[in-house]
N, C-alpha and C positions, 0 to 999 in steps of 0.2 A: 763854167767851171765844174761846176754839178757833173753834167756828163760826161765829162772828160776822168770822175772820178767811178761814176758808175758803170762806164761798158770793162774798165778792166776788175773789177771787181763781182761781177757778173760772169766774166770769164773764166776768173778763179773758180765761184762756187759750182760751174758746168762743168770743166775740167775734175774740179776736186770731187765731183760729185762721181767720178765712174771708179771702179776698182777691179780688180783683179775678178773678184766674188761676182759681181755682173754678166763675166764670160764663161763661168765655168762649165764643163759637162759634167757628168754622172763621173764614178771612179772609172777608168779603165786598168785594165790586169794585162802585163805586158812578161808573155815567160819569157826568161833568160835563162843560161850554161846555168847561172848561179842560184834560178827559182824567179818564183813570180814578182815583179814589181809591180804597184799601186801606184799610178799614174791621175796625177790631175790635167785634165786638158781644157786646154782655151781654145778661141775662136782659132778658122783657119789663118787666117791674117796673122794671128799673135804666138805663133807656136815660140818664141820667144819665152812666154811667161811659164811654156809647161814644164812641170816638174814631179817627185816623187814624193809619195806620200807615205811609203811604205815599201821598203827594201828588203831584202833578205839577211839573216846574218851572217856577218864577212864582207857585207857590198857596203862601200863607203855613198854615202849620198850624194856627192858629185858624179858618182858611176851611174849610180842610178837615175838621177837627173839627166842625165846624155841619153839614156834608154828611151825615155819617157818622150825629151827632146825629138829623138829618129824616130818613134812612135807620133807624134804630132802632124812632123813632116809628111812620112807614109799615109797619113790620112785628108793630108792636104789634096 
């Protein structure tokens, strides 16, 4: 009963234990029409999580987020 209570519970704190902050790179600067965007990037695997940090004014953060996004990929 024990271990049946302890390998999922172990799993948990493995899983729970990685985050986003684990995979990070340094900023990247991605210029757009609109100016530079501040780009966080993850592993090649997770371009998923990349997004912006820092947009220009006028650029809505989902735009900018997509930028950062094709920026990821291109460096895949």
């Amino acid at each position: 009963m024990i271990r049946m209570l302890a390998f999922p519970l172990i799993a948990v704190a493995t899983v729970g234990a990685c985050t986003p902050k684990d995979f990070e790179s340094a900023p990247v600067m991605v210029d757009t029409p609109s100016g530079q965007v501040t780009c966080q990037l993850y592993t090649q695997s997770m371009t998923g999580w990349d997004r912006a940090t820092d947009a220009p004014d006028g650029m809505s953060i989902p735009v900018a987020d997509g930028y950062c996004k094709k920026e990821g990929l291109a460096r895949k």
